[in-house]
N, C-alpha and C positions, 0 to 999 in steps of 0.2 A: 488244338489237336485233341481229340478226342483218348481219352482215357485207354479206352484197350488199343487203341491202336498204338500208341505210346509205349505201354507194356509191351506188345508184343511184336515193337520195331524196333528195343534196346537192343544192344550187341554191345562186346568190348572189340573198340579199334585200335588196331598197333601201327598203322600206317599214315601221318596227317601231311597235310598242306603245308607250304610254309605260311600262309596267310594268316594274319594276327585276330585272332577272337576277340570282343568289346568286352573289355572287364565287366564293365556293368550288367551283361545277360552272365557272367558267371557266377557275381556277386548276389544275381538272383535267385540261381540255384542252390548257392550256399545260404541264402534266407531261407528256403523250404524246407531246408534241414530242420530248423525251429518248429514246425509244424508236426515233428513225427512227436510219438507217444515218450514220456519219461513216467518213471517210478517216482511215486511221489512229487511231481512235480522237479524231480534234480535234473538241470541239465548239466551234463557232464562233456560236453561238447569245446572244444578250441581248434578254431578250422585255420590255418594258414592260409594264405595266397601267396606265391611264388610267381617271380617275373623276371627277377635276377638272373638273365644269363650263367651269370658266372656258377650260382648256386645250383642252377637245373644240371649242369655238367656233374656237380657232385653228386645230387642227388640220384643223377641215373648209374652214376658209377655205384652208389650205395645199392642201387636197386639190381645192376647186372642186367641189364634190358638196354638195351643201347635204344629202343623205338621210343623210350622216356625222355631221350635228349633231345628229339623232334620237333616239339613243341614249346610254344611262349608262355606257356602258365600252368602250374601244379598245384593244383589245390592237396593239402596233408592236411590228413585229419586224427586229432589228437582226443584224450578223453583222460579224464581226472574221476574213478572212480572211490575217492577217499567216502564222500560222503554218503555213497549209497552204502559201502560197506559198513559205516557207521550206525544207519538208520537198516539196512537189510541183512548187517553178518553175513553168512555166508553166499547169501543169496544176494547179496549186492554186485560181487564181481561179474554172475549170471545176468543180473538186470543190468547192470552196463552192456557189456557188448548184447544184450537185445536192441537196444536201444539206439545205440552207434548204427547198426544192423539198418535200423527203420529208416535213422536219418538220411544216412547213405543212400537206401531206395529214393528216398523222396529225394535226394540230390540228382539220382543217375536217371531219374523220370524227369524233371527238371531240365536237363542235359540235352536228353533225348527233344525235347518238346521245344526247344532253342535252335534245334539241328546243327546243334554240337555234339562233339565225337571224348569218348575217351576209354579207357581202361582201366578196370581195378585191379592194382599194385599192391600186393600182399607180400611179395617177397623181396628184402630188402633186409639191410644191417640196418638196424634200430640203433644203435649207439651212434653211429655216422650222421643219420637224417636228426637225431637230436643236436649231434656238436653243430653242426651246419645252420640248421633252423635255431639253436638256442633254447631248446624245450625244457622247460621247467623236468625238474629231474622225480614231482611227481604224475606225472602224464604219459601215457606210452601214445606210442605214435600208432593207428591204427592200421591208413590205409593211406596210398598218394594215388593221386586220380591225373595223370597229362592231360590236358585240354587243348583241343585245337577243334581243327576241321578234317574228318576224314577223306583221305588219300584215293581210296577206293574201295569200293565197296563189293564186300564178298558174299560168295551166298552164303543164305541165311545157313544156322547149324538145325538140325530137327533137334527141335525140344522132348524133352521126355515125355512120355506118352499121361495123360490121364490117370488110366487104371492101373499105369505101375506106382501111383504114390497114394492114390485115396483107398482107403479100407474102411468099413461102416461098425461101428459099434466095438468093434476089439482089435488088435496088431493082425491078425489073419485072415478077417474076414472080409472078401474083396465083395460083394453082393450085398443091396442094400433089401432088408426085409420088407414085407407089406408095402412094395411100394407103389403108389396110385397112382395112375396115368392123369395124367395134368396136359389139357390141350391149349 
């Protein structure tokens, strides 16, 4: 699949199939993760995979989304930023989640380019998804991704415009100066 089209065919689905997704295409989008940028070389990265019936019941009760109990696989993704803070002070906590941040992308593009479906799960009881999964008690838990195959498909949302986020040279200025027509 071609790169932009990919970008700008992602969406988050809350609706899946009961039809079981190949571990294998998920465990390959949890490889891409490895490809995004770290600080220093730290990966700070520990991705679960979830298959457990039993456990996805918990974890969507942790999360308060009942469309999290849909699906046969949850990838949670976890991050140990001891050692950037070690090597970056204060700036370590910063360059972690940049970093999960990227992963993440290169997971949810992965995802997309598999024609697999999911959602990012932000909101959730962190102490739950740890007793459940077992998370080492230095790791917070970042994000839980449901994996399937989406259900149906809705229209797209309009994305935010261009010129409401780029500005050229300072926080106000939306107009790029001198600028030469390039045919």
């Amino acid at each position: 699949m071609e790169l932009d089209k990919v970008i700008k065919s992602r969406h988050s689905s809350r609706k899946f199939k009961d039809k079981m997704p190949n571990w294998r295409n998920i465990i390959e989008c949890i490889d891409a993760m490895r490809y995004a940028p770290t600080a220093g070389n730290n990966c700070t990265l520990k991705v679960i995979l979830v298959d457990d019936k039993e456990k996805i019941e918990k974890i969507a009760d942790a999360c308060q989304q009942g469309f999290v109990n849909q699906v046969k696989y949850i990838v949670v993704v976890c991050s140990n930023s001891t050692r950037l803070k070690n090597a970056y002070e204060e700036k370590g906590e910063k360059f972690n989640k940049q970093q999960v941040g990227a992963a993440i992308q290169n997971f949810l593009l992965k995802i997309e380019e598999k024609k697999l479906s999911t959602c990012w799960v932000g909101y959730f009881v962190e102490e739950q998804i740890k007793q459940i999964l077992k998370v080492s008690e230095n790791f917070e838990v970042e994000a839980l991704f449901p994996i399937g195959y989406e259900e149906k498909i809705y229209a797209k949302k309009i994305k935010t415009d261009l010129d409401d986020i780029l500005v050229f040279n300072d926080f106000k200025n939306k107009k790029m100066k001198n600028m030469n027509r390039v045919d």
